[in-house]
C-alpha positions in Angstrom: 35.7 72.1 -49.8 35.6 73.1 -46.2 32.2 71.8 -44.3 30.0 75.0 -44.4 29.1 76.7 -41.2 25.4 78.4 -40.9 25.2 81.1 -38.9 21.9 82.5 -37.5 21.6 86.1 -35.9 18.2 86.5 -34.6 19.8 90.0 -33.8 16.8 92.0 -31.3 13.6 89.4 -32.6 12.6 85.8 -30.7 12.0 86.3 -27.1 12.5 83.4 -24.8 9.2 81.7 -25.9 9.8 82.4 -29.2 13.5 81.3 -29.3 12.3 78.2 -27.1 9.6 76.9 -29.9 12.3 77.9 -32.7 14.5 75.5 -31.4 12.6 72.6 -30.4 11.0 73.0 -34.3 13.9 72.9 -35.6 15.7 70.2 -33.9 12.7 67.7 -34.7 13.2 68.7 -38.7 16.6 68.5 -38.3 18.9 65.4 -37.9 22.6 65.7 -36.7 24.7 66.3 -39.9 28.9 66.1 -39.9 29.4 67.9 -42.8 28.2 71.4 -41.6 28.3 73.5 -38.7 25.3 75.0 -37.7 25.2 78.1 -35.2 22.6 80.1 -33.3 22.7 83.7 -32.0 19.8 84.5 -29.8 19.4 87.6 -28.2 21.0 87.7 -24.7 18.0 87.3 -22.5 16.4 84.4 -24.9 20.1 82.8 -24.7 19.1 80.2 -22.2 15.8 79.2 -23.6 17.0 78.5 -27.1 20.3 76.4 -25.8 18.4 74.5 -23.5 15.5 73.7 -26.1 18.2 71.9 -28.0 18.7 69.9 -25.5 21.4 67.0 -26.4 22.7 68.5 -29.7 26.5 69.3 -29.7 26.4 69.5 -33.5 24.4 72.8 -32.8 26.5 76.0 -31.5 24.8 78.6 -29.7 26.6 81.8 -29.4 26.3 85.6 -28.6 26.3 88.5 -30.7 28.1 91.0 -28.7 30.9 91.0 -25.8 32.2 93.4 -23.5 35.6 94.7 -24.0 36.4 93.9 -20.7 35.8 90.6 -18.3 34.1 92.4 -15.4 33.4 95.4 -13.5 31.4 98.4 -13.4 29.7 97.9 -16.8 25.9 98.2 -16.8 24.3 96.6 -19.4 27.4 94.5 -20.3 27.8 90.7 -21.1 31.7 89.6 -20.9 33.4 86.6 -22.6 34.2 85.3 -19.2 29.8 85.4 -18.5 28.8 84.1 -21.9 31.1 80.8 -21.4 29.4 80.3 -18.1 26.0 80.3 -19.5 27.2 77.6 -22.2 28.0 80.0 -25.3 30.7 78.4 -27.4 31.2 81.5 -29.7 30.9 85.5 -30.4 29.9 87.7 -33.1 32.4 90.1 -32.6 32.2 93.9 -34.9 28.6 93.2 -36.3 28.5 96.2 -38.4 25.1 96.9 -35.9 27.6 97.3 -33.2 30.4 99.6 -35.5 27.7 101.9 -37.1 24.7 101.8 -34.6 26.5 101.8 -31.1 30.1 103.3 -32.5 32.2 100.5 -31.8 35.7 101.3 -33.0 38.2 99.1 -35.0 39.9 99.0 -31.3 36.8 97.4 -29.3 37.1 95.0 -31.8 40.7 93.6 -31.1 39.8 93.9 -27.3 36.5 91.5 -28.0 38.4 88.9 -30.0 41.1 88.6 -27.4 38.4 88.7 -24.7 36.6 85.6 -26.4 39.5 83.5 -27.1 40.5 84.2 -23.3 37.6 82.9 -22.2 37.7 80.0 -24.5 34.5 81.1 -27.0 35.4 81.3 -31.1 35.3 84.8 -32.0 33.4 85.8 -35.5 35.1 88.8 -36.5 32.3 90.6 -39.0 33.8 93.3 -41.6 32.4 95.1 -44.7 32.1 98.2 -46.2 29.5 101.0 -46.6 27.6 102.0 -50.1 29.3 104.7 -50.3 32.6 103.2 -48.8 31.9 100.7 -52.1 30.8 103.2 -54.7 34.0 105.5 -53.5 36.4 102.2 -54.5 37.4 101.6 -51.0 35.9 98.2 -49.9 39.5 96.8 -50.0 41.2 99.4 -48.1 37.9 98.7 -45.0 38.1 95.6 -45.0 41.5 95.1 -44.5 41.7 97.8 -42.2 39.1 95.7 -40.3 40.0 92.8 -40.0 44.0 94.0 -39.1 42.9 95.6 -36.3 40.3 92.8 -35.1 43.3 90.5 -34.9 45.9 92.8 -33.8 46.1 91.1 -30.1 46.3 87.7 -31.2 49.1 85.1 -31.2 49.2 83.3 -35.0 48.0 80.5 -33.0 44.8 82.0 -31.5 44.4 83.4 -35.8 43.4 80.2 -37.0 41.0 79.7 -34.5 39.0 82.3 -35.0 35.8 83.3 -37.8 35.8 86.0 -40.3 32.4 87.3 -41.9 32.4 89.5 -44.5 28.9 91.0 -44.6 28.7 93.9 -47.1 26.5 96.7 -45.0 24.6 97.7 -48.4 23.4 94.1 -48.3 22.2 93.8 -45.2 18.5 93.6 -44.9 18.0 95.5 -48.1 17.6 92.9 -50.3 20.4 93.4 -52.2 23.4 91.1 -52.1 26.5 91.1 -53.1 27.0 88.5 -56.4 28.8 85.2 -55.7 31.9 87.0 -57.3 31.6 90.0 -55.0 31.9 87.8 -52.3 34.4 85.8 -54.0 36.3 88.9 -54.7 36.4 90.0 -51.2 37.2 87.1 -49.5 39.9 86.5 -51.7 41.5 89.5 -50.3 40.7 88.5 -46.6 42.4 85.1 -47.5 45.5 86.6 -48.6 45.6 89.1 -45.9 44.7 86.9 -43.6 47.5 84.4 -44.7 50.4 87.0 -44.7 49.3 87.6 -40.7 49.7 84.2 -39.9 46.3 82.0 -40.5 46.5 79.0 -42.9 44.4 78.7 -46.0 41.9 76.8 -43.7 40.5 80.2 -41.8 36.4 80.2 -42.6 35.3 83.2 -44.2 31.3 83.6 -44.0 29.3 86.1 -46.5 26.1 87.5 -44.7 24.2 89.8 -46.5 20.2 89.8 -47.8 20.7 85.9 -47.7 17.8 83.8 -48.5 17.0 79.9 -49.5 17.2 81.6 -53.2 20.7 82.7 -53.2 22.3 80.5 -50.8 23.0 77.7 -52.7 24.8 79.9 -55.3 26.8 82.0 -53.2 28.1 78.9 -51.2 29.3 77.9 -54.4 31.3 80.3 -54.9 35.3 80.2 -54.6 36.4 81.2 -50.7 33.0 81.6 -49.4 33.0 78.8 -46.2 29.7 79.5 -45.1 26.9 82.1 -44.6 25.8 84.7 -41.4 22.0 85.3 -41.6 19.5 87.6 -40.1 16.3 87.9 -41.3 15.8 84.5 -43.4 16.9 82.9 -40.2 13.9 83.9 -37.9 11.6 81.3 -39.7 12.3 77.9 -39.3 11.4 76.6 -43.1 13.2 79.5 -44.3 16.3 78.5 -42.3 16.0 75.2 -43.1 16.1 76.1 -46.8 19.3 78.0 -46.1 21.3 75.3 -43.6 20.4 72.4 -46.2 21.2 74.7 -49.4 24.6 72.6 -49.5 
């Protein structure tokens, strides 16, 4: 089995005090573990407070959960690959279905961010999934892989096994629902073998994310092809994240 990777997306909660006492929580709970990676997506302006709370902890990644398209210029309001690095980010969520179905990001912004990230040396999480109706119409398939084609469309096999996928189901996300350990499996089965006919080894992590909770994490980590887990909302308590990062 491939050592799990956590993933916490704080999304727009935990300001910089917030994000500050978060981490320094957390770190005194948590001991330095090889066998798991364990990542942290503050918002952009509490980025600095939460990396610098963790002080000496390279087994903790702190990341960002959006990037321009583009590595400078007149965009207001931006954060580029090229920036994030600087600040001490290490990796990007990249096509949070937030970004696609809240701010309109296209298929094509996505392939621009990946190839932006790995540029600029940060490890891209590539987030696909389907709507309910996208599901309930028997197209989750034809999405995802539509998805996750084009996120990689700029990149050299090479930079493909570098990189993160996430598949986080969009009916699943903060509803409650969740997608069954054989949805997921299901799903990333798929990613795997399309993923694998583009170039990536077997070795590529797939995440779920989706309504994930101490309860469920355990069980859907067990399942086959599932590498790990993206979390929003049971991530913004520390005993609850806690119960998910130690759930393996």
């Amino acid at each position: 089995m491939r050592a799990p990777i956590f993933a916490a997306n704080w999304k727009l909660n935990h300001g910089p005090t917030e994000a500050r006492a978060f981490i320094q929580a957390f770190v005194a709970r948590y001991a330095p573990r090889d066998d798991r990676t364990v990542m942290f997506f503050p918002s952009a302006l509490a980025f600095a407070a939460a990396r610098g709370a963790a002080g000496a902890r390279p087994d903790l990644w702190f990341g960002v959960q959006n990037i321009a398209a583009a590595e400078q210029g007149a965009f207001t309001g931006e954060n580029s690959a090229l920036i994030a690095r600087d600040a001490g980010a290490t990796c990007a969520l990249v096509g949070h279905s937030e970004r696609r179905h809240v701010f309109h990001e296209t298929d094509a912004a996505t392939a621009d961010k990946c190839a932006q990230a790995l540029t600029h040396g940060l490890t891209p999480i590539l987030c696909v999934g389907e709507t309910l109706d996208e599901r309930e119409a028997g197209h989750t398939e034809t999405v995802v892989l539509r998805q996750v084609r084009a996120g990689v469309s700029q990149l050299t096999p090479a930079q493909l096994n570098t990189i993160v996928v996430a598949y986080e189901p969009i009916w699943a996300i903060g509803t409650g629902r969740n997608a069954t350990p054989a949805d997921a499996a299901a799903v990333h089965a798929v990613l795997r073998a399309e993923l694998q006919r583009l170039g990536a080894t077997a070795r590529i992590p797939i995440l779920y994310g989706g309504s994930v909770k101490p309860a469920n994490a355990a069980a859907l980590l067990a399942a086959p092809g599932v590498d790990g887990l993206l979390v929003g909302g049971a991530s913004l308590d520390v005993e609850s994240w806690l119960g998910v990062v130690q759930s393996a």
